[in-house]
N, C-alpha and C positions, 0 to 999 in steps of 0.2 A: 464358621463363616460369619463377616460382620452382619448384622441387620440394618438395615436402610430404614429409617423413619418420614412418613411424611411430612412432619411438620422439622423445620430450622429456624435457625437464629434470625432475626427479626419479622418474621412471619406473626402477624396479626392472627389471634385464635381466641376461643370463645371455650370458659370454662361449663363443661356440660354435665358435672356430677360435685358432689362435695360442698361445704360451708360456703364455698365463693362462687358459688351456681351462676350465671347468667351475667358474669363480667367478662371486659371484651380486656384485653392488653396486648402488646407485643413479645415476641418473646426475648427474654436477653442474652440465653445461657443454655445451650442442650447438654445432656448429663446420659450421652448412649450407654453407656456401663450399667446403667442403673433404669435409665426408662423412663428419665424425669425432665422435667423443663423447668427452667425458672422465667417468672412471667413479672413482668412491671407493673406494681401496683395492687398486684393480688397474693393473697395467701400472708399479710404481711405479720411479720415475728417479731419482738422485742428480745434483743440478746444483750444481757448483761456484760460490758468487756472491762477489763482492769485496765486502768493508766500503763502505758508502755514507755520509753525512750522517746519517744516523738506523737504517737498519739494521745488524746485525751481517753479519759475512762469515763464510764455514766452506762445509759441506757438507750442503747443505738435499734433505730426499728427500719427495719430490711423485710426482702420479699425472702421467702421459704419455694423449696420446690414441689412440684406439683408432678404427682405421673403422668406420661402420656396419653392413658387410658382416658385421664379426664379432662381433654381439651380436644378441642374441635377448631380445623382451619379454618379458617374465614376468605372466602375466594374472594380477591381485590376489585372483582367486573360487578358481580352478580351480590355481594355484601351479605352473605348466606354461610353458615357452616355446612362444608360440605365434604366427602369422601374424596381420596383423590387419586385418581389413574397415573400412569406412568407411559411413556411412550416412549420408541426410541428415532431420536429423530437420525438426519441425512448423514450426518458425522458422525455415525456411534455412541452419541451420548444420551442418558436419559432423562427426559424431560417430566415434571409433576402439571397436570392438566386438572381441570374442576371439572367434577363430575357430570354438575348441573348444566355448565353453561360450554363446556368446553375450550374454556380459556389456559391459556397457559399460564403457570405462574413463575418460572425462573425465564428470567430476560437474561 
Protein backbone atom coordinates (compact mmCIF):
# COMPACT_ATOMS: atom_id res chain seq x y z
CA UNK A 1 0.00 0.00 0.00
CA UNK A 2 1.07 3.51 -1.04
CA UNK A 3 2.06 5.76 2.17
CA UNK A 4 0.28 9.17 2.31
CA UNK A 5 2.74 11.90 3.51
CA UNK A 6 1.84 15.05 5.05
CA UNK A 7 3.73 17.33 3.87
CA UNK A 8 3.49 18.21 -0.69
CA UNK A 9 4.58 20.13 -3.24
CA UNK A 10 4.64 23.83 -2.33
CA UNK A 11 3.73 23.54 1.17
CA UNK A 12 6.02 25.85 3.38
CA UNK A 13 8.03 23.58 6.06
CA UNK A 14 10.68 24.18 8.48
CA UNK A 15 13.95 22.18 8.58
CA UNK A 16 14.01 20.60 12.20
CA UNK A 17 17.23 18.27 12.34
CA UNK A 18 20.37 18.50 10.18
CA UNK A 19 23.13 21.20 8.94
CA UNK A 20 20.15 23.45 7.76
CA UNK A 21 18.39 23.34 11.13
CA UNK A 22 15.96 26.38 11.51
CA UNK A 23 15.44 27.45 7.76
CA UNK A 24 12.03 27.97 6.60
CA UNK A 25 11.41 27.25 2.35
CA UNK A 26 8.86 25.89 0.11
CA UNK A 27 8.88 22.71 -1.04
CA UNK A 28 9.37 21.97 -4.88
CA UNK A 29 9.82 18.48 -5.43
CA UNK A 30 8.34 15.20 -3.33
CA UNK A 31 10.44 12.11 -3.87
CA UNK A 32 7.48 9.23 -1.97
CA UNK A 33 9.76 6.29 -3.24
CA UNK A 34 12.44 7.47 -1.22
CA UNK A 35 10.94 9.65 1.72
CA UNK A 36 12.68 12.89 0.49
CA UNK A 37 11.62 16.37 -0.25
CA UNK A 38 13.59 18.94 -2.12
CA UNK A 39 13.12 22.26 -0.42
CA UNK A 40 14.12 25.91 -2.25
CA UNK A 41 17.07 27.29 -1.03
CA UNK A 42 18.20 24.74 1.44
CA UNK A 43 20.54 21.95 1.64
CA UNK A 44 22.31 23.64 -1.39
CA UNK A 45 24.93 21.36 -3.55
CA UNK A 46 27.54 22.39 -6.14
CA UNK A 47 27.49 19.77 -9.00
CA UNK A 48 30.04 19.70 -11.43
CA UNK A 49 28.39 19.16 -15.27
CA UNK A 50 30.23 18.75 -18.56
CA UNK A 51 29.39 20.99 -21.53
CA UNK A 52 26.52 19.25 -23.50
CA UNK A 53 24.93 20.04 -27.10
CA UNK A 54 23.11 22.89 -25.87
CA UNK A 55 24.06 23.41 -22.34
CA UNK A 56 26.99 25.16 -20.98
CA UNK A 57 29.45 23.26 -18.47
CA UNK A 58 31.17 24.75 -15.07
CA UNK A 59 29.95 24.53 -11.58
CA UNK A 60 26.04 24.64 -11.29
CA UNK A 61 24.71 25.11 -7.33
CA UNK A 62 21.21 23.49 -6.73
CA UNK A 63 19.18 22.31 -3.79
CA UNK A 64 19.84 18.50 -2.60
CA UNK A 65 17.12 16.45 -1.06
CA UNK A 66 16.23 16.37 2.42
CA UNK A 67 14.23 13.40 4.26
CA UNK A 68 11.09 13.88 5.48
CA UNK A 69 11.82 12.90 8.89
CA UNK A 70 13.61 16.31 8.99
CA UNK A 71 11.17 18.91 8.01
CA UNK A 72 8.20 20.14 9.90
CA UNK A 73 5.00 21.88 8.18
CA UNK A 74 4.50 25.17 8.70
CA UNK A 75 0.47 25.82 9.22
CA UNK A 76 -0.30 28.99 6.78
CA UNK A 77 -3.07 30.60 9.87
CA UNK A 78 -1.08 30.01 12.96
CA UNK A 79 2.87 30.40 11.21
CA UNK A 80 4.01 27.46 13.76
CA UNK A 81 5.49 23.88 12.78
CA UNK A 82 3.08 21.71 13.50
CA UNK A 83 1.66 17.83 13.24
CA UNK A 84 -1.14 17.28 11.05
CA UNK A 85 -4.51 15.46 11.31
CA UNK A 86 -6.37 14.20 8.57
CA UNK A 87 -10.15 14.30 8.16
CA UNK A 88 -12.60 13.09 5.98
CA UNK A 89 -14.85 15.60 4.80
CA UNK A 90 -18.71 15.56 3.15
CA UNK A 91 -17.59 14.09 -0.17
CA UNK A 92 -15.25 11.31 0.69
CA UNK A 93 -12.23 12.95 0.38
CA UNK A 94 -9.48 13.55 2.82
CA UNK A 95 -8.50 16.65 4.08
CA UNK A 96 -4.83 17.77 6.03
CA UNK A 97 -5.91 20.16 9.26
CA UNK A 98 -3.29 21.82 11.85
CA UNK A 99 -3.15 20.45 14.67
CA UNK A 100 -2.63 23.44 16.76
CA UNK A 101 -5.18 25.60 15.34
CA UNK A 102 -7.45 23.58 13.36
CA UNK A 103 -7.31 25.06 10.18
CA UNK A 104 -7.44 23.44 7.05
CA UNK A 105 -4.69 23.42 4.85
CA UNK A 106 -5.78 22.00 1.27
CA UNK A 107 -8.49 24.71 -0.30
Amino acid sequence: MKQKFSIKKDDKVLVIAGREKGKVGKVLKVIPDKARAVVEKVNMIKRHTRAGQNAQGGIVEREAALNLSNLALLCPKCNQPVRVGRKKLENGQSARFCSKCGEFMDN
